[in-house]
C-alpha positions as CSV (number, residue, x, y, z in Angstrom):
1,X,66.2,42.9,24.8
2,X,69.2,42.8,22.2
3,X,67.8,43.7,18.7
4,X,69.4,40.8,17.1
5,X,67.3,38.9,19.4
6,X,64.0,40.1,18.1
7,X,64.8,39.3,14.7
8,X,66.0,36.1,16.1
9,X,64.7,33.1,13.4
10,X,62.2,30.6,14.6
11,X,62.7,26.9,14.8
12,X,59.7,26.1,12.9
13,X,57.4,23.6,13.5
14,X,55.9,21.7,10.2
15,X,53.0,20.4,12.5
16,X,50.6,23.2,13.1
17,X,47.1,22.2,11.4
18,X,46.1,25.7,10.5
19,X,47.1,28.7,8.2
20,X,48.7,31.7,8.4
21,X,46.6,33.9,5.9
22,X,44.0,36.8,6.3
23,X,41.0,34.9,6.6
24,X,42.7,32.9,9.6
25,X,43.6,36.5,11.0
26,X,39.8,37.7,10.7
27,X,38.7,34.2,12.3
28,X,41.4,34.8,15.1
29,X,40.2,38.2,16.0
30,X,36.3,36.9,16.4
31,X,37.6,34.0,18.4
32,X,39.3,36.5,20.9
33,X,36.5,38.4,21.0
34,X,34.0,35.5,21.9
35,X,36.9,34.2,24.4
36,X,37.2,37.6,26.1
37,X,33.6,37.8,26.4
38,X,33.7,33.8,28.1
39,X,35.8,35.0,30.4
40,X,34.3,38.3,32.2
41,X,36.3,40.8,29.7
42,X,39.2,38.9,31.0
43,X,42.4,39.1,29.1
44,X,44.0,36.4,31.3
45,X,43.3,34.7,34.8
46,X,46.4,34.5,36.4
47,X,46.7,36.8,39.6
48,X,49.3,39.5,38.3
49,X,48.6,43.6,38.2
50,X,51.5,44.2,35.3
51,X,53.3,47.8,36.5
52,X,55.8,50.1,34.1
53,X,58.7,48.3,33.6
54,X,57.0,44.7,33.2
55,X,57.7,42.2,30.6
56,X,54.5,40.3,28.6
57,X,55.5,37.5,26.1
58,X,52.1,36.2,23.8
59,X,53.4,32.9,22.8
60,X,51.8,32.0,19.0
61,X,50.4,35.8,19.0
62,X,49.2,35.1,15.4
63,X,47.6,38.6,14.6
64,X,48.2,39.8,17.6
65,X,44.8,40.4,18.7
66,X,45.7,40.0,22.8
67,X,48.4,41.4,22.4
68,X,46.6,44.8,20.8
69,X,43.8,44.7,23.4
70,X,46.2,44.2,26.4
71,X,47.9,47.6,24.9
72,X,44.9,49.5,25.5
73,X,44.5,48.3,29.3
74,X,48.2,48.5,30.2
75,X,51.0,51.5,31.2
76,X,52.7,52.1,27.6
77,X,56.0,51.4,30.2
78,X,54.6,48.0,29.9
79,X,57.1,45.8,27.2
80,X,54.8,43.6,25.1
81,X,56.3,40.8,23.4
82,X,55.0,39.0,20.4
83,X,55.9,35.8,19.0
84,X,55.0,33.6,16.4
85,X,56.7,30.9,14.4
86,X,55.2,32.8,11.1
87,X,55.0,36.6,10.5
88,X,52.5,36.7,7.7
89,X,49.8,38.3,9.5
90,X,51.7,40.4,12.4
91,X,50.1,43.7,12.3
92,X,51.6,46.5,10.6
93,X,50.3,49.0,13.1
94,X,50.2,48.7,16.7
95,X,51.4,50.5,19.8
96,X,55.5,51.2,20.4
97,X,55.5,49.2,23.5
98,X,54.3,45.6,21.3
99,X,57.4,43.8,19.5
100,X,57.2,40.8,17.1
101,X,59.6,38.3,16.4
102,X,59.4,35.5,14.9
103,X,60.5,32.6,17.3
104,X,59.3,29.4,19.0
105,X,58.2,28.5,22.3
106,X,60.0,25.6,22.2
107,X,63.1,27.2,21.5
108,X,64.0,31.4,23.0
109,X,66.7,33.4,22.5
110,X,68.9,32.4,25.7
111,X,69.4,36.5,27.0
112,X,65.0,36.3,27.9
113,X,65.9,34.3,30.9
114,X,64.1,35.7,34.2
115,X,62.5,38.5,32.3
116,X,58.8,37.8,32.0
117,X,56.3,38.5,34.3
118,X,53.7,37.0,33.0
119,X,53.7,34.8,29.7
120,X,50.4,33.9,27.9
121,X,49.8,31.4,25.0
122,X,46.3,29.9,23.7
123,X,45.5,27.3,21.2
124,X,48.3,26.0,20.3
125,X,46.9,22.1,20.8
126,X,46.8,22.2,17.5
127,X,50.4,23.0,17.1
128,X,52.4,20.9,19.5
129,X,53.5,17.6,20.3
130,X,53.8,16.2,23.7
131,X,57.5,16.7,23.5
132,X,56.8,20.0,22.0
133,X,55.0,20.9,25.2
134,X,57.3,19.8,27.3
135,X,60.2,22.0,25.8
136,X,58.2,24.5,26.0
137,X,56.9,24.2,29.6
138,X,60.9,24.1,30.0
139,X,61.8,27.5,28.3
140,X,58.3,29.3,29.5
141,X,59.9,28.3,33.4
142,X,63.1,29.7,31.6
143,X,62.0,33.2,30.7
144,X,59.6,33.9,33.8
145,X,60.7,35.8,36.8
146,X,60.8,34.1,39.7
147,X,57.1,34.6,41.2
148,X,55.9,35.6,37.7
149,X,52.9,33.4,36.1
150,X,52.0,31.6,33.0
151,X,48.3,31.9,31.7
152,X,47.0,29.1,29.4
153,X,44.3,29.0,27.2
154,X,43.0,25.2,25.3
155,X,40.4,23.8,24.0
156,X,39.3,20.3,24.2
157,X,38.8,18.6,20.4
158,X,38.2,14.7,22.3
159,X,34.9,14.2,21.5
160,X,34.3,11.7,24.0
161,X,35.1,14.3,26.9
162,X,32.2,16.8,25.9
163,X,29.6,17.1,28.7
164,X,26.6,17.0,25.9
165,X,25.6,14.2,23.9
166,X,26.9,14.7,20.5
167,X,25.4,14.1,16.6
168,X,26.4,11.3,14.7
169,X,28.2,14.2,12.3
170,X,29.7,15.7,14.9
171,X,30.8,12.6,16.5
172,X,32.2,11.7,12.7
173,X,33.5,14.9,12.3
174,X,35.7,15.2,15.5
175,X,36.5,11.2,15.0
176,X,38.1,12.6,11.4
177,X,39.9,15.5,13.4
178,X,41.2,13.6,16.1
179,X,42.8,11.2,13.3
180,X,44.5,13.7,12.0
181,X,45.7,15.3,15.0
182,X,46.9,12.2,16.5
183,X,48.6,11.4,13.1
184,X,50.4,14.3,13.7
185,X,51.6,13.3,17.0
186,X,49.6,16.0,18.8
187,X,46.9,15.3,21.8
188,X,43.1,15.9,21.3
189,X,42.5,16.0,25.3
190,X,45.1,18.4,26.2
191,X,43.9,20.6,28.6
192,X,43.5,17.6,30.6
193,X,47.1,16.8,30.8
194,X,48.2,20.6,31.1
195,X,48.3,20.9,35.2
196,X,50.7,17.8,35.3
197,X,53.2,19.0,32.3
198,X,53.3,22.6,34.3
199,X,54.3,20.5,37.7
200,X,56.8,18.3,35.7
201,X,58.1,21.3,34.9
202,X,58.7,23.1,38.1
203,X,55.4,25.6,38.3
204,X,53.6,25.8,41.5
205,X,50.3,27.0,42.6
206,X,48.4,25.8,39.4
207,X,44.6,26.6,38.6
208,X,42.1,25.2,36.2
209,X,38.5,27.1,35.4
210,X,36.8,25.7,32.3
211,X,33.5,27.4,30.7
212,X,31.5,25.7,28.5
213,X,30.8,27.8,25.3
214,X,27.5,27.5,23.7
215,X,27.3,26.8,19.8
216,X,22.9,26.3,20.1
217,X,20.7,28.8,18.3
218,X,21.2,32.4,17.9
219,X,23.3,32.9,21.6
220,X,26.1,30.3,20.0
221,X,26.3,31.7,16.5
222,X,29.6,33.3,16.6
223,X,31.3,30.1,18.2
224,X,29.5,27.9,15.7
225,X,31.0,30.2,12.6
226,X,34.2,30.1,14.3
227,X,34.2,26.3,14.6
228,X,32.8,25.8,11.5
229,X,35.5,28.0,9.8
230,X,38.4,25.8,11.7
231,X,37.2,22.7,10.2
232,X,36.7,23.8,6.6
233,X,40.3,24.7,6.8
234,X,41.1,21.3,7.9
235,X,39.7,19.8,4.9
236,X,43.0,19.6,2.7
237,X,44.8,18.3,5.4
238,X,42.5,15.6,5.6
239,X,42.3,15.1,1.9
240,X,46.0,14.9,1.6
241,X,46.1,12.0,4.2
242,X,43.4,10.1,2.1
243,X,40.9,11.5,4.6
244,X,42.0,9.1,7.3
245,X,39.9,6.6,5.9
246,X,36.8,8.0,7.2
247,X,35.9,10.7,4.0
248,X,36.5,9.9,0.7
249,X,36.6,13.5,-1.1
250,X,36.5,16.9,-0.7
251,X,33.1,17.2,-0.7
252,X,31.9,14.2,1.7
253,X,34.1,16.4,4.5
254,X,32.4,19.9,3.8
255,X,29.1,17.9,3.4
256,X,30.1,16.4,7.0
257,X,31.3,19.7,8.6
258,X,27.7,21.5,7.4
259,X,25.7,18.6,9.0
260,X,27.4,18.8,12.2
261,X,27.2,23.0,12.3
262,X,23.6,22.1,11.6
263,X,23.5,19.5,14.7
264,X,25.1,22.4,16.9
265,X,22.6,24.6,16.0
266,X,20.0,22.3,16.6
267,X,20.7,21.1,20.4
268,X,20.7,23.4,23.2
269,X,23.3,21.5,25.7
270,X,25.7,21.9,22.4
271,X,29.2,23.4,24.1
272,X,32.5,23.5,23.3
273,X,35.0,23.3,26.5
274,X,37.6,25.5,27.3
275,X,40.1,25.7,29.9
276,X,42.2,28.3,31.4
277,X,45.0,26.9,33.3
278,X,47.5,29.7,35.1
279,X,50.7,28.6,37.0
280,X,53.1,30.3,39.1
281,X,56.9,30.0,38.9
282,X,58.5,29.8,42.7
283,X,59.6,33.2,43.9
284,X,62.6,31.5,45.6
285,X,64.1,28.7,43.5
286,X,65.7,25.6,44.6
């Protein structure tokens, strides 16, 4: 890739919920640790055995924790690609074969076309719009080899989808999140929508698997601190909306975010969803 490529400026979105600072970096890395663990020590699902010579883009790499952990698994001959629309906590160390630009899914430099093998992205339902996604659905088909793969990675934040029966704080709580993410033009029940946005845009042979990860008792207490870490830093967002008309200050939300970490730790069928969804790109094009 041209070196004026990787220094290539992001289009940057103004709609992404949550920081960029250390403390999201350290809550990044124990969420890819609890992930990996959900998923068998799996760094992605999708059916690909990356050789020397392969190209790996990590859409919204953020600290780059896959990205760092797929290095130690992979041929150094292996190109790792970083991006993120924000460069504040890229790593300062990692292995030769990572690079980190800042750029946007939505938007890549026009030389990556046909070059990936495999592209990966997770969590970013809190940072696109369903117009978002669909660009980006259109440049991921872009940049993959033919036959190559794209690995997803979502969580569901619709309350009303969860397979337990929530809290009244929790159900408050996510009814205040929701707000604000649907203020913001984004889509609480994503992963739900995910296998038809990948058909629309050309992918084949797509795959769902969902786990449900517990946040009950001592077993759920990393995914409970997680969550309950995501929300506090929610909290001026809401504030600065008026708190959506559901919280009045500060203080009511934290109050309200405690009481539903409380709830979590309290019932035993308690889980948060997740879904991995993997699509292929047609090894001979139309």
């Amino acid at each position: 890739m041209d070196t004026n490529e990787v220094l290539h400026t992001a289009t940057r979105s103004s709609t992404y919920i949550l920081p960029s600072d250390e403390a999201e970096k350290e809550r990044l890395l124990l969420q890819h640790r609890i992930l990996k663990k959900t998923y068998e020590n799996r760094l992605f699902l999708a059916p690909v055995t990356l050789a020397p010579g392969d190209h790996v883009l990590d859409s919204g790499t953020g600290g780059a924790s896959w990205l760092l952990d797929l290095a130690r698994r992979v041929s150094p001959e292996v190109f790792l690609h970083g991006i993120d629309i924000e460069s504040r906590i890229f790593p300062s160390n990692h292995a030769p074969n990572i690079h980190l630009s800042t750029d946007s899914i939505t938007k890549l430099p026009a030389s990556w076309s046909s070059t990936f093998t495999l592209v990966h992205q997770r969590h970013l339902i809190l940072g696109l719009t369903f117009q978002d996604w669909q660009a980006a659905f259109k440049e991921m088909y872009r940049i993959i080899i033919p036959g190559g793969w794209v690995n997803l990675l979502e969580g569901l934040m619709d309350v009303a989808q969860y397979k337990w029966t929530a809290g009244p704080a929790t159900l408050r709580l996510f009814t205040v999140v929701c707000a604000l993410i649907l203020a913001r033009g984004m889509i609480p029940d994503l992963p739900l929508h995910l296998p038809a946005l990948l058909e629309e845009a050309g992918f084949i042979n797509i795959h769902v698997e969902e786990r449900g990860v517990t946040v009950y008792g001592q077993e759920g207490a990393d995914m409970r601190e997680n969550t309950y870490r995501a929300m506090m830093t929610m909290k001026a967002l809401v504030m600065n909306t008026g708190g959506l008309g559901f919280v009045k200050s500060a203080e009511e939300y934290e109050n309200l975010v405690n009481a539903a970490s409380k709830e979590w730790s309290e019932t035993p069928e308690a889980a948060f969803q997740f879904f991995v969804v993997y699509a292929q790109k047609p090894s001979v094009l139309s």
